[in-house]
C-alpha positions as CSV (number, residue, x, y, z in Angstrom):
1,X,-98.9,11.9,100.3
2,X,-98.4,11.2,104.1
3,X,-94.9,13.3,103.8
4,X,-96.2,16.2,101.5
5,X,-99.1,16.4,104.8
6,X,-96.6,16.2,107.6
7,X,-94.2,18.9,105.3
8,X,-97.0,21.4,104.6
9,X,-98.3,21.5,107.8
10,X,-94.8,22.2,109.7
11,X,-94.5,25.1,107.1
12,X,-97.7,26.2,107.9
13,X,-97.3,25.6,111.4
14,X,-94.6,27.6,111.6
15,X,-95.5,30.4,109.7
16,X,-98.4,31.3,111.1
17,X,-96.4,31.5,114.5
18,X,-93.8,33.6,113.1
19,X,-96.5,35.8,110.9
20,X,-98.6,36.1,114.0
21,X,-95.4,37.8,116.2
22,X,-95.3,39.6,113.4
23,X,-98.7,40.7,113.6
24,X,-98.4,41.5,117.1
25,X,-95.1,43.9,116.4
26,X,-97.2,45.7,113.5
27,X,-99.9,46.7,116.1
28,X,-97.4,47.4,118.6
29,X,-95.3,50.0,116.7
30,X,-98.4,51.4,115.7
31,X,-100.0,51.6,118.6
32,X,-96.9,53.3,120.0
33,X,-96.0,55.9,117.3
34,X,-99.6,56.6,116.6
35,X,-100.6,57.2,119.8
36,X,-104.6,56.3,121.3
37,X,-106.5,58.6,118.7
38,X,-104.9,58.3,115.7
39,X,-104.5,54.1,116.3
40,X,-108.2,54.1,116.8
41,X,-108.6,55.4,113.6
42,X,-106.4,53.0,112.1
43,X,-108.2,50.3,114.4
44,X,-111.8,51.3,112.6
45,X,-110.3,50.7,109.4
46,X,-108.5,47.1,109.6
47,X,-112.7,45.5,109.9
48,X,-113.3,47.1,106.6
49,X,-109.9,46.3,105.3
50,X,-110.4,42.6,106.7
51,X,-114.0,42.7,105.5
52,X,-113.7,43.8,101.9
53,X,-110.2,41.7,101.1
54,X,-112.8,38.6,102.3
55,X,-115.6,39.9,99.9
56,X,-113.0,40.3,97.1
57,X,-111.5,36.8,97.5
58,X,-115.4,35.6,96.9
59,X,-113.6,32.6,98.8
60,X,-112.2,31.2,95.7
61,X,-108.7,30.5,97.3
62,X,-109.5,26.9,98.5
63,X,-111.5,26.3,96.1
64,X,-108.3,27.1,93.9
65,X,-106.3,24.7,96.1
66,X,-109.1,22.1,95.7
67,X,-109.7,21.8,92.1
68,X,-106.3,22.1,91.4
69,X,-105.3,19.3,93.6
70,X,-107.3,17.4,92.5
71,X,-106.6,17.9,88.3
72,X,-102.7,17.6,89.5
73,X,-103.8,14.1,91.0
74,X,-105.1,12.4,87.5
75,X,-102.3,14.6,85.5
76,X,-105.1,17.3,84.0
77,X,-102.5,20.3,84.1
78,X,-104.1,22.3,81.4
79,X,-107.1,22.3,83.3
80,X,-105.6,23.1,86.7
81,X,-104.0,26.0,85.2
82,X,-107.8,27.3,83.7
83,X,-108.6,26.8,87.2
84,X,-106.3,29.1,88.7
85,X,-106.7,31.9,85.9
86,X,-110.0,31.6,85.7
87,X,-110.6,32.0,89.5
88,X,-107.9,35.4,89.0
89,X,-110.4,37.1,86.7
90,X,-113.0,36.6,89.0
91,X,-111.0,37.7,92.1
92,X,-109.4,40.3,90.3
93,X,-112.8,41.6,88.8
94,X,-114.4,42.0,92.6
95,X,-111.7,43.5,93.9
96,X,-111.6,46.4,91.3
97,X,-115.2,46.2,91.6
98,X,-115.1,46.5,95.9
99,X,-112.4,48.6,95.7
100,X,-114.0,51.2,93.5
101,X,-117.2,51.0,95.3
102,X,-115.0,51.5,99.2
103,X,-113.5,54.5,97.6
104,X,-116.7,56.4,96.0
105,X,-119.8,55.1,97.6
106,X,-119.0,53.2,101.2
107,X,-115.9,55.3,102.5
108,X,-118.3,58.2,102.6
109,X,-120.9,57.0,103.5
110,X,-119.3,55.3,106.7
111,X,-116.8,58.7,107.8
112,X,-120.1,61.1,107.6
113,X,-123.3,59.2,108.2
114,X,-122.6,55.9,110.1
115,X,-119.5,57.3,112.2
116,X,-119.9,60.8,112.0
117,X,-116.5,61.3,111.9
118,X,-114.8,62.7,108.8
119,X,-111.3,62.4,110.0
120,X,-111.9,58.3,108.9
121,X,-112.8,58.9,105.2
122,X,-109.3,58.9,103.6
123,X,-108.2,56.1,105.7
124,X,-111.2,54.4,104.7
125,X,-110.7,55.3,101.3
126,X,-107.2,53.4,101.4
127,X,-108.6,50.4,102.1
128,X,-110.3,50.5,99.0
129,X,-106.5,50.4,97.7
130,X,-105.6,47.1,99.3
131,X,-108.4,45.1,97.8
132,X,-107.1,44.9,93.8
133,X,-103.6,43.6,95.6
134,X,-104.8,41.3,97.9
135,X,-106.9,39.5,95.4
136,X,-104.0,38.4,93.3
137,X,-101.6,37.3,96.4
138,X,-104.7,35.3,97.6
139,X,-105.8,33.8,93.8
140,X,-102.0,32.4,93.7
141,X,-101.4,31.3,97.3
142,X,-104.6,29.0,96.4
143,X,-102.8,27.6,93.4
144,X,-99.3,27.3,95.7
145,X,-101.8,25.0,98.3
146,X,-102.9,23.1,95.6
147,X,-99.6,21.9,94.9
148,X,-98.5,21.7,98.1
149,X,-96.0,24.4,98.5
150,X,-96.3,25.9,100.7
151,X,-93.2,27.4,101.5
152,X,-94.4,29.4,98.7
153,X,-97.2,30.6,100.8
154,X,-94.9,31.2,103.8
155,X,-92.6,33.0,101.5
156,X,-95.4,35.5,100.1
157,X,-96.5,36.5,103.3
158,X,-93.1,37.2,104.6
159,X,-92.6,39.7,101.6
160,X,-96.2,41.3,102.5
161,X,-95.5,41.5,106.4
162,X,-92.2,42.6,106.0
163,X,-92.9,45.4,103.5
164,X,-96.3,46.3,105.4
165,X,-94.1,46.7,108.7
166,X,-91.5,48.8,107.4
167,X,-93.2,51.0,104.9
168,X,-95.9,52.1,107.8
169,X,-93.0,52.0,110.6
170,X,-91.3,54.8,107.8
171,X,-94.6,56.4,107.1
172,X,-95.4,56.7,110.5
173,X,-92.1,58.2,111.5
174,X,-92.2,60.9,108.4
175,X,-95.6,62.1,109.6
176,X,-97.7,60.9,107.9
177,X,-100.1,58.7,110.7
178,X,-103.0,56.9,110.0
179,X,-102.5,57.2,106.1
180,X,-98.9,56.1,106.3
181,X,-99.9,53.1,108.1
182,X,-102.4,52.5,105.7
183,X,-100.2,53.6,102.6
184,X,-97.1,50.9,104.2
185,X,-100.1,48.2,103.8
186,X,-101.3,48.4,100.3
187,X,-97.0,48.4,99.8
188,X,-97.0,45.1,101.9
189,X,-99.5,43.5,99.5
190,X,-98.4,45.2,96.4
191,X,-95.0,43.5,97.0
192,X,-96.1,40.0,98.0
193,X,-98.4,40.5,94.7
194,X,-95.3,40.9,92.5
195,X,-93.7,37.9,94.4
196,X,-96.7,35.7,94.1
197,X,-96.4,36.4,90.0
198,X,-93.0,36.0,90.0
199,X,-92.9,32.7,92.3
200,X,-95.8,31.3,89.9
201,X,-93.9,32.5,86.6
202,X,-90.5,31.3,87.3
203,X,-91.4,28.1,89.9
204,X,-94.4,26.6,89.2
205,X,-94.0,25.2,85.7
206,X,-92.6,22.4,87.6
207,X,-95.4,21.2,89.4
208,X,-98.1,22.9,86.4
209,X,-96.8,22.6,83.1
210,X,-97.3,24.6,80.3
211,X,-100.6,24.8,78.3
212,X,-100.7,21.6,75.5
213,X,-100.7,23.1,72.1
214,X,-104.0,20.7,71.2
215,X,-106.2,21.5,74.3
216,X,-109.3,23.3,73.6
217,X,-111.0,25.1,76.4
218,X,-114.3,27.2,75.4
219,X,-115.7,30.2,77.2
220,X,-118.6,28.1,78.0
221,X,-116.0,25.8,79.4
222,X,-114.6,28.5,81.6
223,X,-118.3,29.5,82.6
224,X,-119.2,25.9,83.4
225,X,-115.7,26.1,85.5
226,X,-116.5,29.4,87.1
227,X,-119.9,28.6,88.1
228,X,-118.6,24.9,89.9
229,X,-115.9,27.5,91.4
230,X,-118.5,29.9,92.8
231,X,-120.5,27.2,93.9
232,X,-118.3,25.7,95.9
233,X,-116.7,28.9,97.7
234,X,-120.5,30.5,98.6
235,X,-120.1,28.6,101.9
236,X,-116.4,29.4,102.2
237,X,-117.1,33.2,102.2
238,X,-120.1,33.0,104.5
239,X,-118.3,31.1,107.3
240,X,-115.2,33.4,106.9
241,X,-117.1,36.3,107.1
242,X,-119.4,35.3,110.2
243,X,-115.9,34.4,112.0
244,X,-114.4,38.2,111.1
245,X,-117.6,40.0,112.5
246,X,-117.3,37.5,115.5
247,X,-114.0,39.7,116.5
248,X,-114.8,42.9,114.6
249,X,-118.3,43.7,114.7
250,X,-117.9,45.2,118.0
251,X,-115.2,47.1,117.2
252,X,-117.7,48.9,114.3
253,X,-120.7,49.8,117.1
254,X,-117.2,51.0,119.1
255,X,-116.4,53.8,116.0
256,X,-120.1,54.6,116.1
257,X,-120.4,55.1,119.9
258,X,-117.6,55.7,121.2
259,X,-114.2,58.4,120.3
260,X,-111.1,57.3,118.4
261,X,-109.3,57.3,121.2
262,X,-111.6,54.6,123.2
263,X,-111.0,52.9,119.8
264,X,-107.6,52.5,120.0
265,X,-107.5,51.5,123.6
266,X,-109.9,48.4,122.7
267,X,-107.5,47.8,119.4
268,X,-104.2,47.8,121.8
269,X,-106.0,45.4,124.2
270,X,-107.9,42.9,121.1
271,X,-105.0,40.8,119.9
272,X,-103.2,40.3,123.4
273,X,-106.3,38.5,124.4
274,X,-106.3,35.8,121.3
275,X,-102.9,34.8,122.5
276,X,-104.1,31.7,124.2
277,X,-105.8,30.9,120.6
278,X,-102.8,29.6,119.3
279,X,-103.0,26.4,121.5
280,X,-106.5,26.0,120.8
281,X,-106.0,26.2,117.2
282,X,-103.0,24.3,117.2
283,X,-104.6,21.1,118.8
284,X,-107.5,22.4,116.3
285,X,-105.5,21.8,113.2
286,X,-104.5,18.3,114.4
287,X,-107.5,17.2,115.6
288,X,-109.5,17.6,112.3
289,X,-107.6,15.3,110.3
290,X,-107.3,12.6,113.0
291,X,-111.0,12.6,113.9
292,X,-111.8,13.0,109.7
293,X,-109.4,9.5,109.6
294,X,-111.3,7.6,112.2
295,X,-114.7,8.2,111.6
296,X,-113.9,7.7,107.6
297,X,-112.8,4.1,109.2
298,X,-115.5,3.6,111.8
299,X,-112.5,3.3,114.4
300,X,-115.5,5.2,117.0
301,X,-113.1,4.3,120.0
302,X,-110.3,6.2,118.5
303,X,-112.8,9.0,117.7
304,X,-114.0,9.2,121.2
305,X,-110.2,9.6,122.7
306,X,-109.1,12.1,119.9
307,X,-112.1,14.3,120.9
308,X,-111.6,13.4,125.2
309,X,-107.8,14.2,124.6
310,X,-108.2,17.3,122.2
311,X,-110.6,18.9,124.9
312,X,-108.6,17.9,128.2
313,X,-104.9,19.3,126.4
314,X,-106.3,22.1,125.6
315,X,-107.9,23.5,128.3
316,X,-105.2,22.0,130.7
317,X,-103.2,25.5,129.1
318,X,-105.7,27.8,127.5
319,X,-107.6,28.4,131.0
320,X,-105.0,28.9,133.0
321,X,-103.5,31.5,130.7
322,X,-106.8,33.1,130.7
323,X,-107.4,33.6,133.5
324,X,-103.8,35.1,134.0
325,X,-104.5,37.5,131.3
326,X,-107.7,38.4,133.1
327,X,-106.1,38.9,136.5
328,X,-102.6,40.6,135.1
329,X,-104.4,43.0,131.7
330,X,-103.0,46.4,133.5
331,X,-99.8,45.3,134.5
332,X,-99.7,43.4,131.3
333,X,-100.7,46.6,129.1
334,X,-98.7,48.8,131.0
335,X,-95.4,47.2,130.2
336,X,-96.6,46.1,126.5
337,X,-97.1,49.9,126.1
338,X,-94.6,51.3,128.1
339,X,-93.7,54.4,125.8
340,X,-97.7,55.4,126.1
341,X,-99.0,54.2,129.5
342,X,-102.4,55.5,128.4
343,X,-103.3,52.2,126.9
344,X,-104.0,50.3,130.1
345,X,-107.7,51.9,129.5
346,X,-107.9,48.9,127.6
347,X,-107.6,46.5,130.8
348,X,-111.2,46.2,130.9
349,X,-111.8,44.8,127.6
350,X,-108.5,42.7,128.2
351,X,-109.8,40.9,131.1
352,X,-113.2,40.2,129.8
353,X,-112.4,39.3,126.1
354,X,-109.6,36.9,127.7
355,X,-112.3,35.1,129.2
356,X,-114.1,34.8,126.2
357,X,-110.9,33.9,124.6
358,X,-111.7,30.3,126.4
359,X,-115.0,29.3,125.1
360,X,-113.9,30.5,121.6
361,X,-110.8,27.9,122.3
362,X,-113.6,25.6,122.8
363,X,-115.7,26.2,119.7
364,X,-112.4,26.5,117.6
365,X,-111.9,22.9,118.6
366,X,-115.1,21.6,118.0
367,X,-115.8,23.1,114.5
368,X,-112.8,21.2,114.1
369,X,-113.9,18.1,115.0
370,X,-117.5,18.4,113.5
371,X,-115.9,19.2,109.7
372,X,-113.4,16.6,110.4
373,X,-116.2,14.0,110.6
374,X,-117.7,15.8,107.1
375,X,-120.2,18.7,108.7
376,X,-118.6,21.7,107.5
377,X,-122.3,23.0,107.7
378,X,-123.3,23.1,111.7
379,X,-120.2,25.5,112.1
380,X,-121.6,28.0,109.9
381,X,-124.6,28.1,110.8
382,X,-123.6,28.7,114.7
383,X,-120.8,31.6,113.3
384,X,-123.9,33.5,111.4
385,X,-126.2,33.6,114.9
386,X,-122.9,33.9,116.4
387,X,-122.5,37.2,114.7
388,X,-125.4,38.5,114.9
389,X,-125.6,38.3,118.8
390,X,-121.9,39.4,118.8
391,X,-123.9,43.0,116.9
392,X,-127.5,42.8,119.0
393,X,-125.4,42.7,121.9
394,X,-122.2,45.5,121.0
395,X,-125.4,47.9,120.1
396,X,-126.8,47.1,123.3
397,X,-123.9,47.5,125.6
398,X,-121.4,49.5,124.2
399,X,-123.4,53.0,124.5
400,X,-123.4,52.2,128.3
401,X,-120.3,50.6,129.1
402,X,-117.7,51.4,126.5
403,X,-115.1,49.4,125.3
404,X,-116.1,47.0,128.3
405,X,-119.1,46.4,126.5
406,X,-117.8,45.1,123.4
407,X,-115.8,42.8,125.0
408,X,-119.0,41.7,126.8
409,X,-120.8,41.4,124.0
410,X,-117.7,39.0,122.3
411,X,-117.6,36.8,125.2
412,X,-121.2,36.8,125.6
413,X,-120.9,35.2,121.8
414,X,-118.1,33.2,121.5
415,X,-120.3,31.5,124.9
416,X,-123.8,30.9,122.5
417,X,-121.4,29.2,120.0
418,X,-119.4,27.0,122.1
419,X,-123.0,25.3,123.8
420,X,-124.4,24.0,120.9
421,X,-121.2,23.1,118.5
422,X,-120.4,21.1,122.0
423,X,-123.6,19.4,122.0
424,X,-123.0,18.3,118.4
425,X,-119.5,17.1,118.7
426,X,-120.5,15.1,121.8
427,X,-124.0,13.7,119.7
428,X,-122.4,12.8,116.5
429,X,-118.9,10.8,117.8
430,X,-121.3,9.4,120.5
431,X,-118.5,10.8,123.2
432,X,-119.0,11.3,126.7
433,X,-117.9,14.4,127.8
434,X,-114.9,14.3,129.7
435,X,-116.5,16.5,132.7
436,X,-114.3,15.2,135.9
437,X,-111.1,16.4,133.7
438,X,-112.7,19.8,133.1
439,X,-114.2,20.3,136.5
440,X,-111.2,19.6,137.6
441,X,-108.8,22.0,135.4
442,X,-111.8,24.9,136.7
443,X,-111.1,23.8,139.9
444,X,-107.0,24.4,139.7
445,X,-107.3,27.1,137.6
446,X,-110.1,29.0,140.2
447,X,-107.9,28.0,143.2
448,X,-104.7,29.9,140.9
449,X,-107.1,32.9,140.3
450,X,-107.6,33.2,144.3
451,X,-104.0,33.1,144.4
452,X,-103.7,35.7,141.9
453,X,-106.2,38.1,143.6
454,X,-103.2,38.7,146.2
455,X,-100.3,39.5,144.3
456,X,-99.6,43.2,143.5
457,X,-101.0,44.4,140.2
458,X,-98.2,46.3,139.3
459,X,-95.5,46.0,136.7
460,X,-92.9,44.8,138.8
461,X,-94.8,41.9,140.0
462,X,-96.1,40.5,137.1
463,X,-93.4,38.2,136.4
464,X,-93.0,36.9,139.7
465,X,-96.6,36.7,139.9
466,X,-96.8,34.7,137.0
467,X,-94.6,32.4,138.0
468,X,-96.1,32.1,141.5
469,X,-99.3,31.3,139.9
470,X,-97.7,28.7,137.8
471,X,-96.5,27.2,140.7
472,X,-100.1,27.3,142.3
473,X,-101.6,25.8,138.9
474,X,-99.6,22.7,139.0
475,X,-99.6,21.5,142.5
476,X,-103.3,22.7,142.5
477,X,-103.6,20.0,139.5
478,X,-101.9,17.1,141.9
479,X,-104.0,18.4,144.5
480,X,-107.4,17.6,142.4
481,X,-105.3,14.8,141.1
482,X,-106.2,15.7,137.4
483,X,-103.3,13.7,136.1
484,X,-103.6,9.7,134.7
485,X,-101.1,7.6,133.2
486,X,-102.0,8.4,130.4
487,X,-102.0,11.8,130.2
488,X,-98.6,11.7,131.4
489,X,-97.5,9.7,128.5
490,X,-99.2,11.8,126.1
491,X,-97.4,14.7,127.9
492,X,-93.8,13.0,127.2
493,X,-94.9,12.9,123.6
494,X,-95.4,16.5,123.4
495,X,-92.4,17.2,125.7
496,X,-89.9,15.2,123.2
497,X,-90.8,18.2,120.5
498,X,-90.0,21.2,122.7
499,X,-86.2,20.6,122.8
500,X,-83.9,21.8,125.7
501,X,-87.5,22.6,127.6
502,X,-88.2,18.7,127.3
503,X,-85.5,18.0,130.1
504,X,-87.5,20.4,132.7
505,X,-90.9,19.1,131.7
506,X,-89.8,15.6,132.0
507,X,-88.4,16.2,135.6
508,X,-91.9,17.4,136.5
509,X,-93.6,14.7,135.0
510,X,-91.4,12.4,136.6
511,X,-92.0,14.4,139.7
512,X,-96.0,13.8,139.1
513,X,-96.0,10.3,138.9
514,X,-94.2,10.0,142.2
515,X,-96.8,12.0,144.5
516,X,-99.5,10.5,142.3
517,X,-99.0,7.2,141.8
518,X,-96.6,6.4,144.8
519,X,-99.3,4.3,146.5
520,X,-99.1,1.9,143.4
């Protein structure tokens, strides 16, 4: 079991690194054929598209993976295949059901009443394409979890990217815009849907044999099933929705406000500020199973250095490089979007959503560490008020300030959220906070932002001025002396994984301990 863990989560781990650059290029050729306008239109649509592919899932893939896990685990195949087919009629059903109902009723409704602007109804309507598609790639990557293959996963979603990004890149160049973005999308999942049925028809008989000539399963067997599947994804669904209006809802009071083109600006700038995301969520990821292993134990010292550690490692990067995106977003947007140098009317938004981009790090970390310890509860409940000041505030603000109010109104959220799920974490491992770490990474990192406040904001300087600030972060460190003994060690550890870098990091480490602990 231990192997099958470490194994699924590399795959994962890696994939989601890969899929995410991939992410990033999809935007990026967008945003740079498309031009402002025409990218805010296709930046109003991905909320909808992320929205309605959520609704159609009903969150049924991890309950799939779930219930199909567990049958595997006592040798019920017959019933972990009723699982996964009964879960597909009811994915499949919603999104014919949502799809219809984007094309005909909401699409409409939205382009003329909400937005005012027709020019987003057949875009829209698109969307209302992807859902049937989606539904089955998601209904099978649950039964592929289950099992845990993920490579079968990773393998899915590099047909769906990889179609998605070269169908709309095509598209795009042909003419055809927004639409053919829109049109190389539904292709994407239409393709990873045909690889997901082929994967399941031709590989998975391994791990999920074929149906036993003698079993007997009833339709009120399948209800009875349908309704424990339902049951247990309600939660699912509401906590993945709450997180997508936490980063789109503002982006939905932007298209009523605001023109296509401020749209696009906000959609060039959104994504460049989650970058620091990907340390938080990766200590995120390991943090939940170690804290779920000592408090299943009652091991509450290891508990309360998991959660000290989690907290110190991450924000000894994920500030920093916030603050850098903060004090570099034009320079940073200008040579991102070279080809269109329009897009640094983002650099606003950048600046402010890259602060917020640290106490959502925070929060991301937390929620980890409260559902590792079996409260999967607190978290959604703070991502629901979360949401709805994320909308209370973007209605407020972004009438007045534009695209800089949306950001506002994101970081003004992801700040709510982060107090309380702190407070929590901190009350239920019985930790003490570790404040003279963190005052003392905001210290290095503010005396690095006054650094950065004198170097040239100009493309030409903004990799010599990261660099300089680099240099100003890490002596600024010795110079609060942040660093222990054992943070160093733990620092080795994750040096040893980061290959030829390792060599460089050790030499600074090494370097550390001599002006630190040269007295001893």
């Amino acid at each position: 079991m231990g192997n099958k863990l470490v194994r699924g989560s590399l795959i994962i781990f890696i994939g989601n690194i890969i899929f995410r650059i991939g992410g990033y290029l999809y935007r990026f050729l967008m945003a740079t054929l498309l031009g402002p306008t025409a990218y805010g239109v296709l930046g109003i649509t991905l909320p909808f598209q992320g929205i309605f592919q959520t609704l159609a899932a009903g969150g049924l893939p991890p309950a799939i993976a779930k219930y199909v896990a567990e049958y595997e685990a006592v040798n019920e195949h017959d019933m972990a295949r009723h699982t996964i087919y009964t879960a597909l009629k009811i994915m499949v059903f919603l999104g014919i059901f949502l799809g219809i109902l984007m094309i005909f009723v909401v699409s409409p409704w939205l382009a003329y009443d909400y937005l005012g602007k027709p020019l987003a109804l057949i875009p829209l309507q698109i969307v209302g394409l992807i859902t049937p598609f989606s539904v089955i790639v998601g209904a099978f990557r649950g039964a592929f979890q289950g099992v845990y293959k993920m490579e079968y996963i990773v393998y899915t979603r590099a047909v769906e990217q990889l179609g998605m990004i070269l169908c709309a890149t095509a598209f795009v160049l042909i003419g055809f815009s927004t639409v053919g973005a829109l049109w190389g999308t539904v292709i994407g999942y239409s393709l990873a849907a045909v690889a997901a049925i082929y994967i399941f028809k031709v590989y998975m008989p391994k791990y999920i044999p074929k149906p036993s000539e003698d079993f007997v399963f009833t339709r009120r067997d399948e209800l009875e099933l349908a309704f424990t599947l339902v049951k247990f994804s309600i939660p699912v669904i509401i906590t993945a929705i709450a997180e997508m209006l936490i980063y789109n809802i503002c982006t939905i009071a932007m298209g009523k406000f605001l023109t296509f083109q401020d749209v696009g600006f906000f959609a060039a700038a959104d994504p460049i500020s989650r970058l620091p995301l990907m340390i938080s969520i990766s200590v995120a990821t390991t943090i939940l199973p170690a804290s779920s292993e000592a408090f299943k134990v009652h091991d509450i010292p290891a508990l309360q250095k998991y959660v000290g550690e989690s907290y110190k490692i991450s924000l000894l990067f994920v500030v920093p490089m916030c603050i850098g995106l903060a004090l570099f977003a034009t320079p940073t947007l200008r040579l991102l979007y070279f080809k269109d140098p329009a897009y640094v009317a983002g650099a606003s938004a950048l600046a402010i959503l890259a602060i917020g981009m640290t106490f959502y790090s925070i929060f991301s970390i937390s929620t980890s560490i409260i559902q590792g310890i079996g409260n999967p509860r607190i978290p959604m409940y703070i991502l629901i008020v979360g949401s709805i000041i994320t909308g209370i505030f973007s209605w407020m603000l972004v009438p007045d300030m534009g695209i800089a109010g949306g950001a506002l109104a994101t970081t003004i959220a992801c700040f709510v959220m982060m107090v309380p799920c702190v407070y929590f974490v901190f009350k239920l491992t019985e930790t003490k906070a570790p404040t003279l770490p963190v005052v003392k990474i905001i210290v290095a990192s503010a005396i690095m932002g006054i650094a950065g406040l004198f170097i040239p904001k100009t493309t030409l300087f903004l990799f010599p001025g990261i660099f300089v600030c680099m240099i100003v972060y890490f002596f600024a460190l010795i110079l609060v002396k942040f660093f222990t003994k054992d943070d160093i060690e733990t620092l080795r550890e994750y040096s040893s994984k980061l290959g030829p870098l390792s060599k460089i990091v050790n030499k600074l480490l090494n370097f550390v301990e001599k002006i630190e602990f040269r007295n001893n």
